[in-house]
C-alpha positions as semicolon CSV with decimal commas, in nm:
position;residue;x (nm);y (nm);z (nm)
1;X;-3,479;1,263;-0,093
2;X;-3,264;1,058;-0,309
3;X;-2,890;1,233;-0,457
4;X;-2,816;1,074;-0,770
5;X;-2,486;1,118;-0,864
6;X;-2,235;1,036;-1,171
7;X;-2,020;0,805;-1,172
8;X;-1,729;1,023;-1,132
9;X;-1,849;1,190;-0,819
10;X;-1,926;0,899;-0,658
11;X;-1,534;0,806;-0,767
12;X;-1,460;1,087;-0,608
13;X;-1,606;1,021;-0,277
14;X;-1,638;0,669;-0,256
15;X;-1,342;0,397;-0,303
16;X;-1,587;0,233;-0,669
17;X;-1,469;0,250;-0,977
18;X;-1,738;0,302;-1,301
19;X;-1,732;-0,024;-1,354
20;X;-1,839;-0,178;-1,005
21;X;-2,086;0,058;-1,002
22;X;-2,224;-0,045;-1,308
23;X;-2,176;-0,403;-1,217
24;X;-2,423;-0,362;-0,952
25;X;-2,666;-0,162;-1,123
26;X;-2,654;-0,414;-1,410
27;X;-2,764;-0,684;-1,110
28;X;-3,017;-0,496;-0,961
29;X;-2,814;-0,413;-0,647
30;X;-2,774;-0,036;-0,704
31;X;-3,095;0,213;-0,888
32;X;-2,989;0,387;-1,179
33;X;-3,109;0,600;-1,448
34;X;-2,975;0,733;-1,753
35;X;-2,966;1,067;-1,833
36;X;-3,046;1,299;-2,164
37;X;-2,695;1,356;-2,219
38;X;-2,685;0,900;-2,197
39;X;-2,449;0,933;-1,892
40;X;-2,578;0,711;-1,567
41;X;-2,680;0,829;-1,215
42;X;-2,677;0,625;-0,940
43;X;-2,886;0,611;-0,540
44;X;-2,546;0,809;-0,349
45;X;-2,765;0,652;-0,027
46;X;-2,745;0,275;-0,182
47;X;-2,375;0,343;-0,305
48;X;-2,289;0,438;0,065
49;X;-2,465;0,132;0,190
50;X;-2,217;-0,043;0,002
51;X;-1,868;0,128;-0,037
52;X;-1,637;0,317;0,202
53;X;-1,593;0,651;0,113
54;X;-1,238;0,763;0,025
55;X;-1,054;0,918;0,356
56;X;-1,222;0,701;0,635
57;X;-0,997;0,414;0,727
58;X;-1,090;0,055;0,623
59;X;-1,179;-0,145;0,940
60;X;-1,193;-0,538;0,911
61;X;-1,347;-0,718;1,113
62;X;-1,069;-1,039;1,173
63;X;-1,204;-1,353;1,052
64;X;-1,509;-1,285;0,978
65;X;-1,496;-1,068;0,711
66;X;-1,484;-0,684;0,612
67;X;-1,720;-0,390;0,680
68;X;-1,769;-0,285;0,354
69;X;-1,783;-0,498;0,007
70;X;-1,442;-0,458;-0,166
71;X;-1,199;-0,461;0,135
72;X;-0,893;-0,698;0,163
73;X;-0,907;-0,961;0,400
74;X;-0,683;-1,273;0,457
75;X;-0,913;-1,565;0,358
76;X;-0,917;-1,919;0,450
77;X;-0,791;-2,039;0,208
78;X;-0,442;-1,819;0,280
79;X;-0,490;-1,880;0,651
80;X;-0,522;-2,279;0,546
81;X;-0,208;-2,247;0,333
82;X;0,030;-2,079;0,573
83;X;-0,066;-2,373;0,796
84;X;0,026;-2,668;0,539
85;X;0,365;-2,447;0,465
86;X;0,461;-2,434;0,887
87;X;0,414;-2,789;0,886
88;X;0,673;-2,825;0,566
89;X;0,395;-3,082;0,397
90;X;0,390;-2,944;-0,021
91;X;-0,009;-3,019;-0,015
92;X;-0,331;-2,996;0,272
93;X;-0,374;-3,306;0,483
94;X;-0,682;-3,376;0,349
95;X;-0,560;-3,382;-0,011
96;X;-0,547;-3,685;-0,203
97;X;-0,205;-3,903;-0,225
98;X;-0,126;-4,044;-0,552
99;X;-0,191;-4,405;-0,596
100;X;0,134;-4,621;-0,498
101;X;0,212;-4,686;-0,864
102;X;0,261;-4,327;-0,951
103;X;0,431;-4,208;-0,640
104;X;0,789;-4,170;-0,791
């Protein structure tokens, strides 16, 4: 049977804030449903699906990406930077040069 919870307890167990939450709703990623009172429930199952809940260590899996939606990971791009900067070059190889007449 499906737990629908507020926004705040699912804060309170989850790492979400009210406004992801209702981002996703909004999308049609997450069920919700409004209440008398006008506050929102949302599917605790569906929000689990997608968020780590607060306590549990946040595992990554290395290049490929995170285990849950919301996690830090080093992308690409940063990796693809850090490689231009170790070769002391100011922009990627496969940027574009400036033509020869506005090279200073």
């Amino acid at each position: 049977m499906t737990e629908w919870l507020t926004a705040d307890e699912l804060m309170a167990r989850y790492r979400v804030s009210e406004a992801r939450l209702l981002a996703y709703a909004m999308r049609g990623n997450l069920p919700s449903r409004r209440c008398p009172n006008g506050e929102r429930q949302y599917d605790e199952s569906r929000v689990s699906a997608y968020f780590a809940r607060r306590g549990v260590p946040l595992v990554g899996l290395g290049i490929l990406g995170a285990t849950r939606v919301g996690q830090a990971v080093q992308s690409g791009q940063s990796r693809r930077h850090e490689k231009v900067k170790a070769r002391g070059r100011s922009q990627p190889a496969d940027a574009e040069s400036p033509p020869d007449e506005l090279a200073g």
